[in-house]
C-alpha positions in Angstrom: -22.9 10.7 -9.0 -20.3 13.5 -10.0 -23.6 15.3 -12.0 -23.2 13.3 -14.5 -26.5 11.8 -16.1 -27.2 8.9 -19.0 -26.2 11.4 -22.2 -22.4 11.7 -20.2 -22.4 8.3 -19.4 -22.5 7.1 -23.3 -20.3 10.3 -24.4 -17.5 8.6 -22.2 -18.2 4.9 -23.1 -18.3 5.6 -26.6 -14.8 7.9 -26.1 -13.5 5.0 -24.2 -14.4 2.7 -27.3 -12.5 4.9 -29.7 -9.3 5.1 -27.3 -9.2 1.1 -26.6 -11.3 -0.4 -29.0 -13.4 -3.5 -29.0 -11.0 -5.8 -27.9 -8.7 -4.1 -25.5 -11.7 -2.4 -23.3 -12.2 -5.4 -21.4 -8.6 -5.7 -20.7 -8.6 -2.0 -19.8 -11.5 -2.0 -17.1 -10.1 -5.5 -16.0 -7.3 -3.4 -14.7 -9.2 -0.4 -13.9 -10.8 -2.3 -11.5 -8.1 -4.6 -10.3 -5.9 -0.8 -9.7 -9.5 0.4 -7.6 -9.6 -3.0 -5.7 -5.8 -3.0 -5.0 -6.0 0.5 -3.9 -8.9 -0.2 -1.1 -6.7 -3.3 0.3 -4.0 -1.0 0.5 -5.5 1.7 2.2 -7.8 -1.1 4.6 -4.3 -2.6 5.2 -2.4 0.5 6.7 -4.8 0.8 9.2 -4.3 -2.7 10.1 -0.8 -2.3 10.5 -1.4 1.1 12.1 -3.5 -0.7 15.0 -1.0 -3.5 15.2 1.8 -1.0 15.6 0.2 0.5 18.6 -0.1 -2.9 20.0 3.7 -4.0 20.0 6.2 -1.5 18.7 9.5 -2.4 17.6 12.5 -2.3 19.7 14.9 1.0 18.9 18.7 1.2 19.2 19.7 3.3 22.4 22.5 5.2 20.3 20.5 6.5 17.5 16.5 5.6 18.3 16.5 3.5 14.5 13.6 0.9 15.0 15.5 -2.9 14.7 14.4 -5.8 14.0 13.9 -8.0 17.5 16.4 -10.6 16.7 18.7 -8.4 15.8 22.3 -7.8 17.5 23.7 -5.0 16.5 22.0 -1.6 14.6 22.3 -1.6 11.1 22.6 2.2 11.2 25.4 2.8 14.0 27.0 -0.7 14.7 25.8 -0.3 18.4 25.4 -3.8 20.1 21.4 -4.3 21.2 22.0 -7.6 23.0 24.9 -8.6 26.3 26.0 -12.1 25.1 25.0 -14.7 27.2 28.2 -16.0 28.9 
């Protein structure tokens, strides 16, 4: 694990107790972990998205290639129309 043994495991825990103290180190590695844990969902969820994208991609304006939203009418970036009105 990183090289480090028991004697540089307690260095850092007792550091850690001197930079947060007794009652702000739970707090601390609550967050820690919660950062760690948010950080893993993250990453897990761009490759859901990823594989989702390949699936069905957006639709993109004709005039400028901007990906649009599927209900949308016109491109938000040049105006263009994306859908003939029904008539």
């Amino acid at each position: 694990m990183f090289g480090l043994g028991i004697p540089e495991l307690i260095v850092i825990c007792v550091i850690a107790l001197l930079v947060f103290g007794p009652k702000r180190l739970p707090d601390a590695g609550k967050a820690i972990g919660q950062a760690i844990r948010g950080f893993k969902s993250s990453m897990e969820g761009k490759d859901d998205e990823r594989s989702a994208g390949r699936a069905v991609s957006a639709p993109t304006c004709a005039g400028c290639g901007n990906e649009v939203e599927p209900e949308a009418a016109f491109c938000p970036a040049c105006g263009r129309g994306l859908k003939a009105k029904p008539g």
